[in-house]
N, C-alpha and C positions, 0 to 999 in steps of 0.2 A: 335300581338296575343300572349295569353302566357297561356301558358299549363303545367299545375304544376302533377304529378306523384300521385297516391293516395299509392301506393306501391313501394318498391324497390325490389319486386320478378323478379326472373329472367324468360324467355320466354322461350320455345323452340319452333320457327319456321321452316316450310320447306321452304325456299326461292325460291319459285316456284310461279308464277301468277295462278297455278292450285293447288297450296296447297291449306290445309283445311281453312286455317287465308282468306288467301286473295281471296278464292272463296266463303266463307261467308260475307265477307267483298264490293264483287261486288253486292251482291244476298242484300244485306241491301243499297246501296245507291241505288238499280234501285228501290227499294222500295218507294224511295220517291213520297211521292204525289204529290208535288208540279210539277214533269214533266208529263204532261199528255201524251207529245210525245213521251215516253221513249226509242223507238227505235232509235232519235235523240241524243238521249245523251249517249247512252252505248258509242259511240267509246270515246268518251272523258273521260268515266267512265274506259274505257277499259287503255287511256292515266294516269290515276291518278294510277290503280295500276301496269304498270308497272316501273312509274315514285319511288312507295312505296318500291317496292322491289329492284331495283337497291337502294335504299336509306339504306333498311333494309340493302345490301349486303356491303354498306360502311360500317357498322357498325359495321356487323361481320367479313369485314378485320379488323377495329381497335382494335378489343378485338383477332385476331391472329386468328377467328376461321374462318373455309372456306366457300367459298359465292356459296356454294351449298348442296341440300341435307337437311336434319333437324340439325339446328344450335342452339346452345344457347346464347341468347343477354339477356343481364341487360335491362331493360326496360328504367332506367333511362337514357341509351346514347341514346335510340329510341325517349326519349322525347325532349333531344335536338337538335334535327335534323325536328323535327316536322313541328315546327315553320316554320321556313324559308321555307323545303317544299312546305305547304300548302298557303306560300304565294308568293311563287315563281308558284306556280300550275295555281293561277288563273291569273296570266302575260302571260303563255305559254299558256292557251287554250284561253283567251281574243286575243292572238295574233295570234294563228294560226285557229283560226276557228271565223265563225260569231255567234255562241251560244254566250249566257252573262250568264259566272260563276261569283256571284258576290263573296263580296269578305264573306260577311255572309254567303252564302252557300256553298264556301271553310270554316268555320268555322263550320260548321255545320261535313261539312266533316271529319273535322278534330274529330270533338265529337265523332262521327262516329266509327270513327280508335281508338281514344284512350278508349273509353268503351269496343269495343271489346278486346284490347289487355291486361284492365282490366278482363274481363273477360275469357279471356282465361289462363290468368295468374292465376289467382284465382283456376280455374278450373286444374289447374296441380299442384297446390301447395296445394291442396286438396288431390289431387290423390299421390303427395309424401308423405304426411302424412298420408297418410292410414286410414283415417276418416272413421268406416263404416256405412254404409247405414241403417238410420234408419226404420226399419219393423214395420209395422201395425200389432200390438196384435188382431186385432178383428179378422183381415185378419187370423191369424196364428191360433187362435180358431176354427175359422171356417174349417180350411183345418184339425185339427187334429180331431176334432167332425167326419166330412164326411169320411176322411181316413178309422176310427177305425169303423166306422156305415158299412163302406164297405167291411172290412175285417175279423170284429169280430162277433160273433154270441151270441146271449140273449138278446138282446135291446130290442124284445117282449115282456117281462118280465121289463123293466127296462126304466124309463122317459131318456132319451135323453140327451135331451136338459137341465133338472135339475141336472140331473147327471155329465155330463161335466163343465159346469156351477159352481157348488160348487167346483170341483178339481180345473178347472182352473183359480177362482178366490182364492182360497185359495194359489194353489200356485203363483201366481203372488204376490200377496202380500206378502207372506213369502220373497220373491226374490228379492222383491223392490227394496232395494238399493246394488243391487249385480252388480259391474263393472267388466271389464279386465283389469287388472292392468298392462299386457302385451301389450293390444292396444295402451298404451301411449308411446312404445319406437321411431315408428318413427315421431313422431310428437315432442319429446321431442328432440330426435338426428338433427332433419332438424331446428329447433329453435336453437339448441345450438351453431352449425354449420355457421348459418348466422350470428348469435350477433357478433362472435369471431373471422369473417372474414374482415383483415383490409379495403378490397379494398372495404367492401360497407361503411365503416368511409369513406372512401377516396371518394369515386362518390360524397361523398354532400359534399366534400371539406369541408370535419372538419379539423378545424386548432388541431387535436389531431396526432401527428407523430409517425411513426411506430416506434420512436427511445422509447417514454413514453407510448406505448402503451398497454402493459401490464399493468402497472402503472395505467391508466388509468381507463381501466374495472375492475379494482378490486372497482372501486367507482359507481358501475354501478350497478344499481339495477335490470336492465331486464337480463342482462348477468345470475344473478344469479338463477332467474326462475325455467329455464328448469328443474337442479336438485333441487332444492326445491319440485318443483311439483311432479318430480321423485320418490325423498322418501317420502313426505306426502301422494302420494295417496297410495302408499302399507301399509304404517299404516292404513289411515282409512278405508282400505276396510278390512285388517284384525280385528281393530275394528270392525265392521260393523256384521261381519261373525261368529265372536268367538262364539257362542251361535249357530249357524248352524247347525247342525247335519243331513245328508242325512238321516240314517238310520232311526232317532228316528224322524225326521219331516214323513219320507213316512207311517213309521208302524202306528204314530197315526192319520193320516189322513188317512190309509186303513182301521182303527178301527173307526170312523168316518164315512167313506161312508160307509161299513157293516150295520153300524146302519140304515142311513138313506135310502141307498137301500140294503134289506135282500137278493133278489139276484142278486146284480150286484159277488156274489163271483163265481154262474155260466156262467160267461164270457169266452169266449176263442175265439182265434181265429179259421178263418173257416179251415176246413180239421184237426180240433184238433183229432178226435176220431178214423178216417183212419191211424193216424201217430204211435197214442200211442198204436197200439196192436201190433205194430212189433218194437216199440222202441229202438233203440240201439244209445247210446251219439253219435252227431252231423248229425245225420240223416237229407236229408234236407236241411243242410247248403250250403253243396257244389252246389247244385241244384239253392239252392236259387237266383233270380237274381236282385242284390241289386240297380242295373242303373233302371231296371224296375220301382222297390219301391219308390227308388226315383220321378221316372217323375211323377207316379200317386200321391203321396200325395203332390209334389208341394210348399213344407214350405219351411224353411231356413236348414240347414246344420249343427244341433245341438252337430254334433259328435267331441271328442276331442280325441287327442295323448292317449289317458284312456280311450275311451268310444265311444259306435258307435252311431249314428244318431238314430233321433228318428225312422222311416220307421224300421230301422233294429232291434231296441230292441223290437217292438210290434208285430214282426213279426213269424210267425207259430214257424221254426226250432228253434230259438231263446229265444220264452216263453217257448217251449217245453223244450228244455234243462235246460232253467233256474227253472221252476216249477218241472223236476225229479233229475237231476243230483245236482241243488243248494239250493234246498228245498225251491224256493221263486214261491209263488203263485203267477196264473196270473193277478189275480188284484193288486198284488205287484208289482208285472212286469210295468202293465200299467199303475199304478198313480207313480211310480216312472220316467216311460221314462216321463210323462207330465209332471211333476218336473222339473227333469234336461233338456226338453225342455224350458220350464217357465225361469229357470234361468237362460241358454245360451240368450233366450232374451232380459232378464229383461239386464245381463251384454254387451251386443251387443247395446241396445238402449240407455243403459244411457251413453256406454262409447264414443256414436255418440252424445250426445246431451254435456255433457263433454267438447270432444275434437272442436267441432263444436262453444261453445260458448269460449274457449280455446284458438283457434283460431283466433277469433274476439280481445282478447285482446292481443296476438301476432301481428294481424293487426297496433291495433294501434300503438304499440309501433314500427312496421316498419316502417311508414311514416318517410320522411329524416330528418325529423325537431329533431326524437330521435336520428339520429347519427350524430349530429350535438357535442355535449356533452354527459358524463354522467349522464344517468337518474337517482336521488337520491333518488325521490320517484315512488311506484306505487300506479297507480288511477284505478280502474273500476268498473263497477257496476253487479253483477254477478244476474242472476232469477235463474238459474238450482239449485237448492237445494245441489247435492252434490258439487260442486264448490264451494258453498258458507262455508259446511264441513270442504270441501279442505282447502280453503283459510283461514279459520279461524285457522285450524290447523299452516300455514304459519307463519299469522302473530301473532301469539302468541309470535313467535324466532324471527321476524325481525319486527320492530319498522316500520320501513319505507315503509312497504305492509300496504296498505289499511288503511292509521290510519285516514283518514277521513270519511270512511266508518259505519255509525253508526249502521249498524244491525251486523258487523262484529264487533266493537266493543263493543254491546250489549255483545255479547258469550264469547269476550275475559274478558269483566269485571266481567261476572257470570262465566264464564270458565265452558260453557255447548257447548253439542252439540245436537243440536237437532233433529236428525234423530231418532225417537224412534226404536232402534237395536232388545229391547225385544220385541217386539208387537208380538201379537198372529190375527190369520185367523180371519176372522169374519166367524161367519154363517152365512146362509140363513136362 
């Protein structure tokens, strides 16, 4: 049998037969169809995982870590152990019971084991790098339309649906190509971290020695990645943005909706006219209860170290002070908070779609066969638009990114980039 690694991520497991691994792992082979008796076969289901985990637990003595509790094992020492396992498994239940494991469906088993431990790996080496979660725009339209329908007052006056609709397609588009340029550090630190760690050269026995080691990586072209990617993406998002301006994108889009609804300017939120005859700065606020706000509008968490969440800037105390005390009207107020919601998205989704296909070419390059030697070139084929930005920016300075890449070489030989930066809103 031979079972080759797709990964060289590391695990953390709880080496416990009641841990999450191996009681997902019981719950997937009683699953098979092929035992119609299932109740006949757990106990020998029940013998393979604890045979798995004393196995796991040699493992984690050999790597010095202890054989209990949540452990971390290199994946590739659990892959050679596998083998023999799985075919020492079906010896011991052929021998001690009248069931027939053959030896195919110890392999199967074995698929089994190692897809999940694929996948579990994947799944924490996702959650190290801090990938975030990409949110559905129609979703997040929809909750801020209903939100502001339930809290603010003049929509009798005012279509809805056309009115949120042009803000929030305008700005979504203004936003488009707006990332976090900050989302890239742990993703950039946990890549730079594994390349430049000898002992995973060493698991795939590369004849490269810790004495030329150094030496070595400096001929390595994924070594160098991380920070490449590092500084190119904070240029091109400052490319990207130079032309941005908050104040002068909201005033003429509030100049804008004015026109096309005459009065969406008598908007306010509910309890506006109660508040303002006894007005005095921050009235309100302290009252205010912002977890409440929260639960009922249900979106994502647009607030930054500068800036509160959208629930709180559309909010009664909040417009009120901003409309007397900072002389910005509430329709100021509220096509800006959908702005800087807009853009918190736009930079939240693209820097999940990013890091997400970022990832994939980290993947490859982790299979053992790349630390076998230094990789002198890099290959991939990137869709996400600003990766391909990215990258071209890349290989403009290094030769050896992508230079068989012909739509990356297209931009390198026009030396364009084609994210159009200036574009304007459309209208409806």
């Amino acid at each position: 049998m031979s079972l080759l690694p797709k990964t060289k991520k590391p695990i953390i497991l709880e080496l416990s037969k009641e841990g999450a691994f191996f009681s997902r792992l019981k719950e997937i082979l009683l699953e098979e169809k092929e035992f119609k008796d299932g109740h006949k076969i757990a106990p020998y289901i029940d013998m393979v995982i604890n045979s798995l985990v004393k196995t796991f637990k040699n493992v984690a003595k050999e790597q010095g870590q202890p054989e209990s509790g949540e452990v971390k094992i290199k994946i590739l020492k659990v892959f050679t152990s596998l083998p023999q396992f799985f075919d020492k498994m079906v010896e011991d239940i052929e021998y001690k019971s009248d069931y027939n494991i053959t030896k195919r469906t110890a392999r199967r088993y074995a698929d089994f084991t190692t897809d999940l431990l694929h996948e579990v790996a994947d799944k924490q080496a996702k959650e190290k790098m801090n990938i975030p979660k990409f949110i559905d725009p129609e979703k997040e339209f929809n909750l801020i339309k209903n939100y502001i329908i339930q809290t603010w007052n003049g929509f009798n006056k005012v279509e809805s649906d056309s009115f949120f609709e042009y803000i929030w397609s305008s700005c979504m588009q203004q936003t488009q190509s707006n990332f976090n340029e900050y989302g890239f550090t742990d993703f950039i630190k946990t890549w730079d971290e594994e390349r430049k760690d000898y002992d995973n050269w060493k698991d795939v026995e590369s004849p490269i020695t810790k004495a030329n080691f150094i030496n070595e990586l400096s001929k390595d072209e994924v070594v160098k990645l991380p920070a490449q990617i590092l500084i190119k993406q904070m240029h091109l998002r400052n490319m990207l943005n130079k032309n941005l301006r908050y104040d002068d994108v909201v005033e003429e889009l509030v100049s804008e909706v004015k026109a096309m609804f005459p009065d969406a300017s008598k908007l306010r939120p509910k309890g506006w006219n109660a508040l303002k005859k006894t007005y005095n700065d921050f009235d309100g606020m302290e009252e205010f209860d912002s977890e409440k706000a929260k639960k009922e509008f249900g979106g994502m968490n647009s607030g930054t170290a500068g800036s509160y969440p959208f629930e709180i800037r559309v909010s009664l105390p909040y417009v009120m002070y901003d409309h007397i005390s900072g002389s910005e009207k509430a329709l100021n107020v509220l096509v800006g908070a959908i702005y800087a919601h807009a853009y918190a998205l736009n930079a939240n989704n693209n820097t999940s779609e990013m890091l997400t296909e970022l990832s994939k070419l980290k993947d490859k390059y982790d299979q053992p066969e790349y630390y076998k030697t230094p990789v002198t070139e890099i290959d991939f084929e990137f869709k996400v638009p600003l990766n391909q930005e990215l990258f071209y920016m890349i290989a403009k300075d290094n030769p050896n990114v992508l230079k068989n890449n012909p739509q990356i070489q297209h931009m390198i030989k026009y030396d364009t980039i084609e994210i159009d930066h200036n574009r304007k809103h459309n209208k409806f």
